[in-house]
C-alpha positions, 0 to 999 in steps of 0.5 A: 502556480499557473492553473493549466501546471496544477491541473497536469500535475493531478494527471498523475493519479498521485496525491501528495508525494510530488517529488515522485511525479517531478523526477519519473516526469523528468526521466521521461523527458531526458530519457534518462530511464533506468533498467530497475525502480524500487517504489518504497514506502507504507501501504496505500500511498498509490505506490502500484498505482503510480507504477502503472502509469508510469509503465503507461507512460513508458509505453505510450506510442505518441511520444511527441504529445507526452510532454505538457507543462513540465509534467509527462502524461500518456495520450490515452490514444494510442494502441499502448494506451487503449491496452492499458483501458482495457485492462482496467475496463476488463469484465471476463473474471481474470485478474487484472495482472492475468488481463495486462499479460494477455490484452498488453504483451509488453506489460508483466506484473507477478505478485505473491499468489495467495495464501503463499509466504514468497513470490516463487522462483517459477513465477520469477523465471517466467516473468524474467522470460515474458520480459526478455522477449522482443517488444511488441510495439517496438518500444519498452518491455515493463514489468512490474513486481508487487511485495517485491519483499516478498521474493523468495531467496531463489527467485531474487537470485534470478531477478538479480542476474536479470539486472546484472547484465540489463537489456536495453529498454526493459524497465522492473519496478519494485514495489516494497514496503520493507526495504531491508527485505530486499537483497542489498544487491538488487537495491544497489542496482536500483533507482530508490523512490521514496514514497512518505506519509502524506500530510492530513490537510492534503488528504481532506482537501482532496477528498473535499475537492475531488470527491466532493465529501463533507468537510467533517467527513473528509476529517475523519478520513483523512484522520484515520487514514494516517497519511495513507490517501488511498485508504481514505478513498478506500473508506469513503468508497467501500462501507463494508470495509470501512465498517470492518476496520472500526468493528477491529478498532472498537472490540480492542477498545472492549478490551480494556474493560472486559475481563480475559474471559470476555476478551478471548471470546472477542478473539474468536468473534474476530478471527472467525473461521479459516484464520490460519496460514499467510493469508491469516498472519497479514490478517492478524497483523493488520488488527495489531496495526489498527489497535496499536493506533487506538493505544496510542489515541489513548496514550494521546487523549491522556497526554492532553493531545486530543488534536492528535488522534488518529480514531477521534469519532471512535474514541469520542464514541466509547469515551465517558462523559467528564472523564478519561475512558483510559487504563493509564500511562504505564498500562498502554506503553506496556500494551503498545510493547506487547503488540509490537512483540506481536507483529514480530512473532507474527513474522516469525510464523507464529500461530495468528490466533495465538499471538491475538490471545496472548495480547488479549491476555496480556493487555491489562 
């Protein structure tokens, strides 16, 4: 590959997932643009990331320097483009999506407000109102809807009129991790992108050549991430958080060999206070994400594929020397069932420090 195509093509803030940068690239070029995208896939793939360049693209007022090498990139000139660096540059205290309504008029983005199960229906009806007003710059109106599957039965209803009698050059980007949570309807009337799981060796040359991190961390990283490279850089870049996720990962690997006494004050040690609500059921769900991925290290390590772990320095950490720190085959496919029921029963607004209990009671 000519070194001026590969160096266009990591323009787009994107790693791995070319395919998405190949066809928005080429729907640019053509104009052939649809009136609504959904931007499918796990967390941290760069699904938000990627929708806000492309908005960035779309918006661009020098449409004559956006095609370079095949690969469409904005000017980062223009009045559009110097909107978006505001955004980004932005010190008052607001949100991000609050500085985009205010500094770009042709830019919306809604998402679930905190601490709420659904996007509401006023939130839709005022982005739906943002989006139907004249352009600014006399180009696209883009609007942006995160946890798309997160939109309340009344407020897909009114995103679904939208769509049925679209306007020229207004573009909605839905970004969702549950494809079946989105009415049919509104899926049918959208251009799908799937965004999938990026390859280890992917990550850790990325995060070796651009972030210049040593190769056995770039491993690790790139491990653990389980093909999500945002939160690889999101581990390398905030200590805090990385410390929190293998702190969640080390009391499951406690579990194992406590008995239910000691287990139950590790669920409170957790949980912590205000552990209630929305906010504390996707918390919770994120723990049982991270202890199904330590079960199966260990379904792994006793299986004889060590090369597979996702945790390798934890489980090394806590393993025995000459032995196998495992409670057996049988246990952990149970214990993997029990978290899976888990995150049902967290969808089903089950109490989160109840369901964590009850597998900290049940995982032997």
């Amino acid at each position: 590959m000519p070194e001026s195509k590969k160096k266009e093509k990591l323009s787009w803030p994107l790693v791995g997932n070319s395919h998405i940068i190949d066809f928005l690239s080429k729907s640019i070029t053509n104009e052939k643009i649809a009136n609504a995208y959904i931007f499918f896939g796990p967390q941290d793939l760069g699904k938000s990331t990627v929708a806000n360049y492309f908005a960035k693209c779309l918006l661009c007022q020098s449409k004559a320097k956006l095609k370079r090498d095949e690969i469409v990139s904005p000017c980062g000139e223009c009045v559009s483009c110097l909107a978006f660096s505001r955004i980004k540059k932005s010190n008052s205290g607001q949100s991000q999506e609050e500085e985009a309504g205010i500094i770009h008029g042709d830019f919306h983005l809604i998402e679930r407000e905190k601490d709420k199960k659904n996007i509401s229906i006023e939130q839709a009806r005022e982005f739906i109102k943002g989006l139907n007003l004249s352009s600014f710059l006399g180009s696209y109106k883009v609007g942006i809807i995160k946890e798309a599957d997160s939109l309340s039965l009344e407020a897909a209803n009114a995103l679904l009129k939208t769509l049925e009698e679209p306007k020229e050059k207004v573009v909605i980007i839905l970004i969702a991790a549950n494809l079946e949570s989105i009415p049919a309807t509104i899926v049918s009337r959208s251009q799908v992108l799937n965004f999938y799981p990026v390859k280890t060796d992917i990550i850790h040359n990325y995060l070796v050549d651009e972030h210049k991190v040593s190769r056995s961390l770039a491993k690790n990283l790139s491990k653990i991430s389980l093909g999500r490279p945002a939160l690889a850089v999101k581990f390398l870049k905030d200590k805090n958080f990385y410390k929190d996720y293998t702190d969640k990962a080390k009391i499951f690997l406690d579990f194992v060999r406590q008995d239910i006494n000691e287990r139950l004050a590790g669920i409170e040690k957790t949980i912590g206070a205000g552990f209630s609500g929305q906010e504390g059921s996707k918390k919770a769900f994120k723990i049982l994400e991270i202890w199904q991925g330590v079960a199966r290290d260990l379904l792994l390590l006793d299986l004889g594929q060590k090369d597979l772990i996702q945790h390798h320095t934890i489980i090394e950490e806590f393993a025995r020397p000459g032995g196998k720190f495992n409670p057996g085959i049988t246990t952990l496919i149970k214990i993997i069932k029990n978290l899976e029921i888990g995150k049902e029963y967290l969808g089903a607004n089950v109490s989160p420090k109840l369901v964590l209990e009850n597998i900290a009671i049940n995982i032997s």
